[in-house]
C-alpha positions as CSV (number, residue, x, y, z in Angstrom):
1,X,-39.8,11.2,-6.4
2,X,-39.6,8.0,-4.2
3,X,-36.2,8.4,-2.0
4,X,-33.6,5.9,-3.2
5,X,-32.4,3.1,0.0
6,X,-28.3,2.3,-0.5
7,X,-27.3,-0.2,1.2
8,X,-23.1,0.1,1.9
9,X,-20.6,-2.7,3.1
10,X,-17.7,-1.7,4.7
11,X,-17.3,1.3,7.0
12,X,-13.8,2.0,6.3
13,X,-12.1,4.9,3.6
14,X,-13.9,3.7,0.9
15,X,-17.2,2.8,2.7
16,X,-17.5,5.5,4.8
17,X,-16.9,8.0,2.1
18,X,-19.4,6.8,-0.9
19,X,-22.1,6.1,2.2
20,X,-21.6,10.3,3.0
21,X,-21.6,11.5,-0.3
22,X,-25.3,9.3,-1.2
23,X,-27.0,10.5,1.9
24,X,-25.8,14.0,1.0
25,X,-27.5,13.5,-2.0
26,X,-30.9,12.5,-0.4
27,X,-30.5,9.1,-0.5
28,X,-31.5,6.9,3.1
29,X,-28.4,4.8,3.3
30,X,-27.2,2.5,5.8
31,X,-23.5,1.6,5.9
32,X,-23.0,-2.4,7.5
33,X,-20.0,-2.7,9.1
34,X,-19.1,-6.6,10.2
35,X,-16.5,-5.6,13.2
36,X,-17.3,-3.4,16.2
37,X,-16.6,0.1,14.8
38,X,-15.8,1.8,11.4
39,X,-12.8,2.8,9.8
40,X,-10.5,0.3,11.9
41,X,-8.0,-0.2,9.1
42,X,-7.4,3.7,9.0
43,X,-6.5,3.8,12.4
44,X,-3.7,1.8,11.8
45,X,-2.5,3.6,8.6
46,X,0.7,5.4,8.3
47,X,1.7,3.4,11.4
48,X,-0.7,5.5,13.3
49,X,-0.1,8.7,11.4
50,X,-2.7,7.9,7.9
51,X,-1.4,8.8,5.4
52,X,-4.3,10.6,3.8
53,X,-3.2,11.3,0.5
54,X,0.0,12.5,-2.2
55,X,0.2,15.9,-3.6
56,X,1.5,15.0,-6.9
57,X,-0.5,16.1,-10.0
58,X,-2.6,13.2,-11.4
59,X,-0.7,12.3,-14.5
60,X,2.0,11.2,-11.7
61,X,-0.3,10.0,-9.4
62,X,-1.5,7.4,-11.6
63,X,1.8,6.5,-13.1
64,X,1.9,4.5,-9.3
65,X,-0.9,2.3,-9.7
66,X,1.2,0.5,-12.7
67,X,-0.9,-1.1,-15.7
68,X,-4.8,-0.9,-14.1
69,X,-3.7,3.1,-13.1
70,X,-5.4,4.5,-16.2
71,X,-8.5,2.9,-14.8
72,X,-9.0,5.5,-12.1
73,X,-8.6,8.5,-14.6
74,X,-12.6,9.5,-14.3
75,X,-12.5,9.2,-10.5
76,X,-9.5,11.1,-10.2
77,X,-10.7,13.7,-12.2
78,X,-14.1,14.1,-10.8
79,X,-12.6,13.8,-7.3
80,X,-8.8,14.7,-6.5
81,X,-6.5,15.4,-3.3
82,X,-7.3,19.2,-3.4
83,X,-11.0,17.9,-2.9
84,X,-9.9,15.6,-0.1
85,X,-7.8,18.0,1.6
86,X,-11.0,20.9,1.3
87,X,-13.0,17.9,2.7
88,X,-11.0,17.2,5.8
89,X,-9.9,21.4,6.7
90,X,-13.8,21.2,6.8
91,X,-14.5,19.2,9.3
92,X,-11.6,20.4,11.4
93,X,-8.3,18.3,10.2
94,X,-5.7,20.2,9.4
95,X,-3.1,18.9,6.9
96,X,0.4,18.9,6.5
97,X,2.4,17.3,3.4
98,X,6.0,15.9,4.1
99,X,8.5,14.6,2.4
100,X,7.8,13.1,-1.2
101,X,4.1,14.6,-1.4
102,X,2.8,12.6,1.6
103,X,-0.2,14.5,3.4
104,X,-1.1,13.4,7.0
105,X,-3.7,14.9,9.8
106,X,-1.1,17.9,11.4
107,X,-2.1,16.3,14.5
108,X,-0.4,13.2,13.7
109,X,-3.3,11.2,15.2
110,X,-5.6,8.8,12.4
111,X,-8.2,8.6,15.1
112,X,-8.9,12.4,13.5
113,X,-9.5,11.1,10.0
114,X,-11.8,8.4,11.2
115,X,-14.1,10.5,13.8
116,X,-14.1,13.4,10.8
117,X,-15.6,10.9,8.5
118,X,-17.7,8.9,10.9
119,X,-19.5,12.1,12.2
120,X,-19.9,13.7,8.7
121,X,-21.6,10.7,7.6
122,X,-23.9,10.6,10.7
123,X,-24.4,14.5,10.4
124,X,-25.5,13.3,6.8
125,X,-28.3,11.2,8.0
126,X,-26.5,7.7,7.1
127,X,-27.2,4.7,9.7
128,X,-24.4,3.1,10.7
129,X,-24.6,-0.6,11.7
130,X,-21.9,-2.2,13.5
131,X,-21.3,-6.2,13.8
132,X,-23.2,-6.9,10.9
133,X,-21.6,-8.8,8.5
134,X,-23.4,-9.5,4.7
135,X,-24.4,-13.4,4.1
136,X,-25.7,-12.5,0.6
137,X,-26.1,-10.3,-2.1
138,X,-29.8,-10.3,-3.4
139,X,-30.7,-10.3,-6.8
140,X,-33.8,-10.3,-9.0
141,X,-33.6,-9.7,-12.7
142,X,-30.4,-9.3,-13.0
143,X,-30.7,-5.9,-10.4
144,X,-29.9,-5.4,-6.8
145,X,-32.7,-5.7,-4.7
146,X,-31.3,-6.1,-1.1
147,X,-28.7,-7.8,1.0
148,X,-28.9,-10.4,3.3
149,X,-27.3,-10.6,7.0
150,X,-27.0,-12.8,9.9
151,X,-30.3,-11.3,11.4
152,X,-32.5,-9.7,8.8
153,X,-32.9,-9.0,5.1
154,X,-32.9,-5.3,3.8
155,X,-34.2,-3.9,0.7
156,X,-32.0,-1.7,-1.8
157,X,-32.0,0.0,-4.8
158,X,-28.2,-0.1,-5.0
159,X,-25.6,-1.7,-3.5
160,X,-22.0,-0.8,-3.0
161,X,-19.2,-3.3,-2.0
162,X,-16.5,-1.5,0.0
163,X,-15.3,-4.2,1.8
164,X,-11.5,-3.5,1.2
165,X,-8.9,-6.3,0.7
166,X,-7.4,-9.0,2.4
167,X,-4.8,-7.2,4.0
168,X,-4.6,-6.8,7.4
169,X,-7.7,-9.1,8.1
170,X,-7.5,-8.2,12.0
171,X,-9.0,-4.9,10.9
172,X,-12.2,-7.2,9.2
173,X,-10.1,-7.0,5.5
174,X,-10.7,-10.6,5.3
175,X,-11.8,-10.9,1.1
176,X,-15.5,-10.9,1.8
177,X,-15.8,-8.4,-1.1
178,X,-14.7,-11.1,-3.6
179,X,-17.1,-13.5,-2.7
180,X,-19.6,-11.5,-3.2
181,X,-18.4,-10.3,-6.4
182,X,-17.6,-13.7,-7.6
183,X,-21.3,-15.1,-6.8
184,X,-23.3,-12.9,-8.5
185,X,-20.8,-13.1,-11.6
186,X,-17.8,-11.1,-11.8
187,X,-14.2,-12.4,-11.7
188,X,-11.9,-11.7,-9.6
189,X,-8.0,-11.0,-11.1
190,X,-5.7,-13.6,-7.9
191,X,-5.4,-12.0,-5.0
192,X,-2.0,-11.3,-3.4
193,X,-0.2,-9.6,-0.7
194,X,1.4,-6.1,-2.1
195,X,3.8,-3.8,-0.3
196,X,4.7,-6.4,1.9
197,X,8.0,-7.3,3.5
198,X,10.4,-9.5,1.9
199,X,12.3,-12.9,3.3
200,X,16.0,-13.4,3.1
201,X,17.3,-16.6,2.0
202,X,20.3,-16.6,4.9
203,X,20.5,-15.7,8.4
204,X,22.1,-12.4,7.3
205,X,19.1,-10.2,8.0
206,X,18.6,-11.7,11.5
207,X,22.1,-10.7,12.4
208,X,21.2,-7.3,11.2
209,X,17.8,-7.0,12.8
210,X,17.0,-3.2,13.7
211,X,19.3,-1.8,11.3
212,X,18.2,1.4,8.7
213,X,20.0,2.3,6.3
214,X,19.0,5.7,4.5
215,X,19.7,6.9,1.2
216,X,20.6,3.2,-0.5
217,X,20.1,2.2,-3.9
218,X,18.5,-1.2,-3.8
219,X,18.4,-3.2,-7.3
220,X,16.1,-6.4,-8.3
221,X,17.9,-9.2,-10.3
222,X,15.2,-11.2,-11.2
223,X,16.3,-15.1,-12.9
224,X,19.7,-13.1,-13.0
225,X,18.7,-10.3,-15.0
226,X,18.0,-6.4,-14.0
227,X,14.2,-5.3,-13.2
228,X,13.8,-3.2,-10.9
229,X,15.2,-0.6,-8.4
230,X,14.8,1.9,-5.7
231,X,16.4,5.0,-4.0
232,X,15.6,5.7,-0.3
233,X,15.3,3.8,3.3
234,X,14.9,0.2,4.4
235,X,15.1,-1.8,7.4
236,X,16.2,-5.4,8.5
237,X,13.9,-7.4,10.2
238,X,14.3,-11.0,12.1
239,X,13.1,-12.8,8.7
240,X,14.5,-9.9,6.4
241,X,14.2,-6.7,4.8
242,X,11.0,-4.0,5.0
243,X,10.9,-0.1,4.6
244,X,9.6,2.3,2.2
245,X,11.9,0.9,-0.8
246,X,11.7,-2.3,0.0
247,X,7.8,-2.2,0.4
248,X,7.9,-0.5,-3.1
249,X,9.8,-3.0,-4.8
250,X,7.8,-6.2,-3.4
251,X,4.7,-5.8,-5.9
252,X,6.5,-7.1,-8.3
253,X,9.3,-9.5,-6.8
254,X,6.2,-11.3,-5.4
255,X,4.5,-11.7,-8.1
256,X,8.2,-13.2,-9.6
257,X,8.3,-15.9,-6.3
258,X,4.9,-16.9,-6.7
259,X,5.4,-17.7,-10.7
260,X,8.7,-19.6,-9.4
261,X,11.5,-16.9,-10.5
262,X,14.2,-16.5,-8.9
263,X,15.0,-13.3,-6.9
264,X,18.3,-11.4,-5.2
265,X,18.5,-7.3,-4.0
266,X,21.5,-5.7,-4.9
267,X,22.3,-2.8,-2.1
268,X,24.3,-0.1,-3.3
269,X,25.3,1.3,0.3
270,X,27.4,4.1,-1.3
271,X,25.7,5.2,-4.1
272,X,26.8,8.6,-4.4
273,X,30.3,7.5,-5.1
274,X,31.1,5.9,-8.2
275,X,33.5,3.0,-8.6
276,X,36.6,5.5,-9.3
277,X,35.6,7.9,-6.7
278,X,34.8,4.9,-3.7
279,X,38.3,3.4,-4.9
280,X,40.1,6.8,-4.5
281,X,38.1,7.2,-1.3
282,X,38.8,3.7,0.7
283,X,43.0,4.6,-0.7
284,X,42.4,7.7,1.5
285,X,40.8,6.2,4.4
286,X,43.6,3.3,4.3
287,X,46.6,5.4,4.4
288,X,45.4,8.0,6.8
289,X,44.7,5.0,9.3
290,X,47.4,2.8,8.2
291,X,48.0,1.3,11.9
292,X,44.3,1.1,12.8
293,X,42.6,-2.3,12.2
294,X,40.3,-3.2,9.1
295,X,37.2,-3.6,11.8
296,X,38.3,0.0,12.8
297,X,38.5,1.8,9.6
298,X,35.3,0.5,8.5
299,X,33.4,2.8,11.2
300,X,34.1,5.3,9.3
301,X,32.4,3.6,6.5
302,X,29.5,1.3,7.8
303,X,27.3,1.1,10.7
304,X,28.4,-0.7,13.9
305,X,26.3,-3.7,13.0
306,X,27.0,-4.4,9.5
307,X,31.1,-4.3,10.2
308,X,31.3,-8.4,11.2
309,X,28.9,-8.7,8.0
310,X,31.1,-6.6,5.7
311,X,34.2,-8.8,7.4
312,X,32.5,-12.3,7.0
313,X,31.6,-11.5,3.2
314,X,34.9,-10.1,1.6
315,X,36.5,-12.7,3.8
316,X,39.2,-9.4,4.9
317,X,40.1,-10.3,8.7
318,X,39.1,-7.8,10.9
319,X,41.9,-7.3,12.5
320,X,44.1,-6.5,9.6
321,X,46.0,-3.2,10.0
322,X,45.3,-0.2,7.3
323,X,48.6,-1.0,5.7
324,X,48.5,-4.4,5.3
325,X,45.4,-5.0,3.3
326,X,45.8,-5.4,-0.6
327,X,45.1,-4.1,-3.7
328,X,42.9,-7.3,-4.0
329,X,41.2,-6.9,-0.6
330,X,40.4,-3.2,-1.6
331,X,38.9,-4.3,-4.9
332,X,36.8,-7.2,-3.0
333,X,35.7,-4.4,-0.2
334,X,34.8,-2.2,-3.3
335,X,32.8,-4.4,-4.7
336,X,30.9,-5.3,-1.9
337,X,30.0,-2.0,-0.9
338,X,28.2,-1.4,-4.5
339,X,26.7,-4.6,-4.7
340,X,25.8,-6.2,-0.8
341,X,23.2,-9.0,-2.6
342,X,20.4,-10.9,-0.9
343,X,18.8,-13.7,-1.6
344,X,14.6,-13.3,-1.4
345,X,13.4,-16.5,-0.8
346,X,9.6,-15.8,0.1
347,X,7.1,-12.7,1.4
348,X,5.4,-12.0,4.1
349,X,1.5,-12.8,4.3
350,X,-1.8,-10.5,4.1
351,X,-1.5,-9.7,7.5
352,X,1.7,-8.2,7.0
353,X,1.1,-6.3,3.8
354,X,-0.1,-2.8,3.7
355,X,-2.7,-3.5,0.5
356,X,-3.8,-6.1,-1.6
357,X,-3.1,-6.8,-5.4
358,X,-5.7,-8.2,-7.4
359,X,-9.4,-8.3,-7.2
360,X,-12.8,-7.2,-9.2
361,X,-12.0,-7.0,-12.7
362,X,-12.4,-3.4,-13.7
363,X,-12.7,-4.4,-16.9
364,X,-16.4,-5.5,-15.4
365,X,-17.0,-2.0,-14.0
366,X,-17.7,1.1,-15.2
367,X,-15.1,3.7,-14.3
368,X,-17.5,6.6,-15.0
369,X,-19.6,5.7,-12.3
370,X,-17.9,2.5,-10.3
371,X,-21.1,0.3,-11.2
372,X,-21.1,-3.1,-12.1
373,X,-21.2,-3.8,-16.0
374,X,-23.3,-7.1,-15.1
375,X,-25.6,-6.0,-12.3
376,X,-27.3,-2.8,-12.3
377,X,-27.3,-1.2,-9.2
378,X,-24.0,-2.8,-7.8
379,X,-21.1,-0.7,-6.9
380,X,-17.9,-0.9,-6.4
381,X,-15.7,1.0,-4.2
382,X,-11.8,1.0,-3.1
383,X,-9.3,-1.8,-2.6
384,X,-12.0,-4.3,-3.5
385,X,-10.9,-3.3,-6.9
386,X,-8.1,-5.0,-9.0
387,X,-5.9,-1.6,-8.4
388,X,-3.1,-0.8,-6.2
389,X,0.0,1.6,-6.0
390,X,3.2,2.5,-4.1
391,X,3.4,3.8,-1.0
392,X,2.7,7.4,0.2
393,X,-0.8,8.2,0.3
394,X,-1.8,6.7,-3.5
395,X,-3.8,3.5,-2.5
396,X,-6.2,6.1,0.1
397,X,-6.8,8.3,-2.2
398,X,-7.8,6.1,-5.0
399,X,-10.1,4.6,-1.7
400,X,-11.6,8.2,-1.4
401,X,-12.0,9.1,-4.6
402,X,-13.4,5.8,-5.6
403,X,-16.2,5.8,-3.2
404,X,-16.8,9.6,-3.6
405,X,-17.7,8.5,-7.0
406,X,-19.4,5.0,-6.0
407,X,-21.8,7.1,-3.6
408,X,-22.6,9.5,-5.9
409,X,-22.7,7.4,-9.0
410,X,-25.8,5.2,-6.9
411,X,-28.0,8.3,-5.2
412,X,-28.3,9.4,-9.2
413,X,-28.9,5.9,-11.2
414,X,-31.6,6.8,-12.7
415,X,-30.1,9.8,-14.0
416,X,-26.7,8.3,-14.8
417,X,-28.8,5.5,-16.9
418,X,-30.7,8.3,-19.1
């Protein structure tokens, strides 16, 4: 039986992963990478750290990837976290899961995860070639039959497109993917930045640059009605507001800007106390420091930073004893502690967001085996794919899993075809 030549693009989660799992399978593959070395975007996940994956079961897992989730049912299923985490104790990376499911390397180092993957896939017999970006996609029949680069032309029986987003485009996430896609005649669902940071309308969040608050209840008010919200930790930036929740919350609110709605965050910044029980709680705090001044009393309240804001906005002067301050005031300092809105008036671009939304159509691919529906013998593979989720290891493992399958799926076409 002739030995089956795979040609991959893109050496990073994806890539690197379906490239392994072919060659293990006796196929001669050879990965092309365009920049100088694989798996560059993974060295800068999880802010260093890479998040490799989520241990929630897969009924919740997919519940994070929104309407396209149920798309990556078969992947999941034929390749999960347990099998990623076997994978990487394997080849010598110890795990640890923190807070809300999220797995990293123990070490703390993504350089780990990207050696462990580069070396099992050279162990595996796959060529890697570095600085060798794809001009073309060749065709013949309606079939693969080879890609063309700057400097040569190969032959293939398959090809798989792991070429990742737009996100990030430093790392070499720069969309070539979708061209590709898009020449030889898929569609491609708009492309957008997801899990990006947001822009304030005012010079609020400039004032507050460097401040994190934890445990806040953030609410989306989207053309003045309710959409949206989030429990957890976010941050103020020169432009505006990032962190885990606010990250979360962007796939949608950009999605809102770009179709011309209008968009505010509501910050709850005491959200474990109710209206009654904040009320009974600021009458406490203003009768025990009755001679101390509002700006005062408020530390016990509010971070150092956010006291001039908190001053300026319920228009209470700050150096208004305890005592003084009204049953109005009160009810205006109440209400501004539930409800401390922003105004969004943009988001930040690709090279700020952590993944992209949109891309191929999966309605064009075949989630049993990641190939095209309208080439045989083109795969796809990762964030290439119209599919992205939350935060906290989700988007990597549907990488992994995607291009487990994508790998496997092209060493056994002929087989897969019967």
């Amino acid at each position: 039986m002739e030995t089956r030549q795979i040609i991959v693009i893109g050496g990073g989660a994806a890539g690197l992963m379906a490239a392994g799992q072919a060659a293990q399978l006796g196929a001669r593959v050879t990965l092309l990478e365009k920049m100088d070395s694989p798996g560059r975007k993974l060295f800068i996940s999880g802010k260093g750290r890479c998040n490799i994956t989520n241990v929630a079961p897969i009924n919740e897992f997919i519940e994070h990837f929104g309407r396209n989730g149920r798309f990556l049912r078969q992947a999941f299923h034929r390749y999960f976290s347990e099998d990623l985490l076997a994978f990487f104790h394997e080849h010598s990376v110890p795990t640890i899961t923190e807070r809300g499911g999220r797995v990293f390397p123990a070490s703390g180092l993504s350089s780990d995860v990207v050696n462990a993957l580069v070396n099992w896939a050279t162990y595996e017999g796959v060529k890697i070639w570095t600085q060798s970006p794809v001009e073309e996609i060749l065709l013949e029949d309606g079939r693969v039959i080879g890609v063309k680069t700057e400097h040569t032309q190969l032959d293939a029986d398959a090809v798989i497109i792991a070429t990742g987003g737009a996100s990030y485009p430093g790392t070499g996430s720069t969309g070539d993917g979708y061209q590709f896609a898009q020449r030889v005649g898929h569609s491609i669902i708009p492309i957008r930045p997801a899990l990006v940071p947001l822009v304030t309308a005012r010079s609020l969040a400039k004032e507050l640059q460097g401040l994190s608050l934890r445990n806040v209840a953030v609410t989306v008010w989207t053309n003045g009605k309710k959409s949206d919200s989030a429990f957890g930790e976010m941050l103020f930036t020169h432009f505006g507001v990032s962190g885990p929740i606010i990250l979360t919350l962007s796939r949608d609110i950009v999605d809102s800007l770009r179709s011309g709605k209008k968009v505010a965050l509501s910050i709850d910044l005491k959200p474990a106390l109710d209206e009654v029980k904040l009320d009974a709680r600021l009458l406490r705090d203003l009768k025990e420091f009755s001679n101390k001044q509002f700006k005062t009393i408020l530390k016990e309240l509010l971070p150092n930073s956010l006291i001039p804001v908190c001053t300026k906005l319920t228009g209470i002067p700050e150096g208004k004893v305890g005592h003084q301050i009204s049953a109005d005031e009160r009810k205006r300092l109440r209400s501004w502690l539930k409800n401390f809105r922003l105004e969004i008036s943009a988001h930040r671009k690709f090279n700020q967001a952590i993944v992209t939304a949109g891309g191929v159509d999966t309605r064009e691919i075949d989630p049993k085996t990641m190939q095209s529906r309208l080439v045989e013998g083109l795969y796809f593979a990762g964030e290439v794919l119209d599919v992205d989720a939350d935060t906290g290891g989700y988007n990597l493992q549907a990488a992994f899993s995607t291009g487990w399958l994508a790998g496997r799926s092209a060493a056994n076409q002929n087989k897969n075809q019967r």
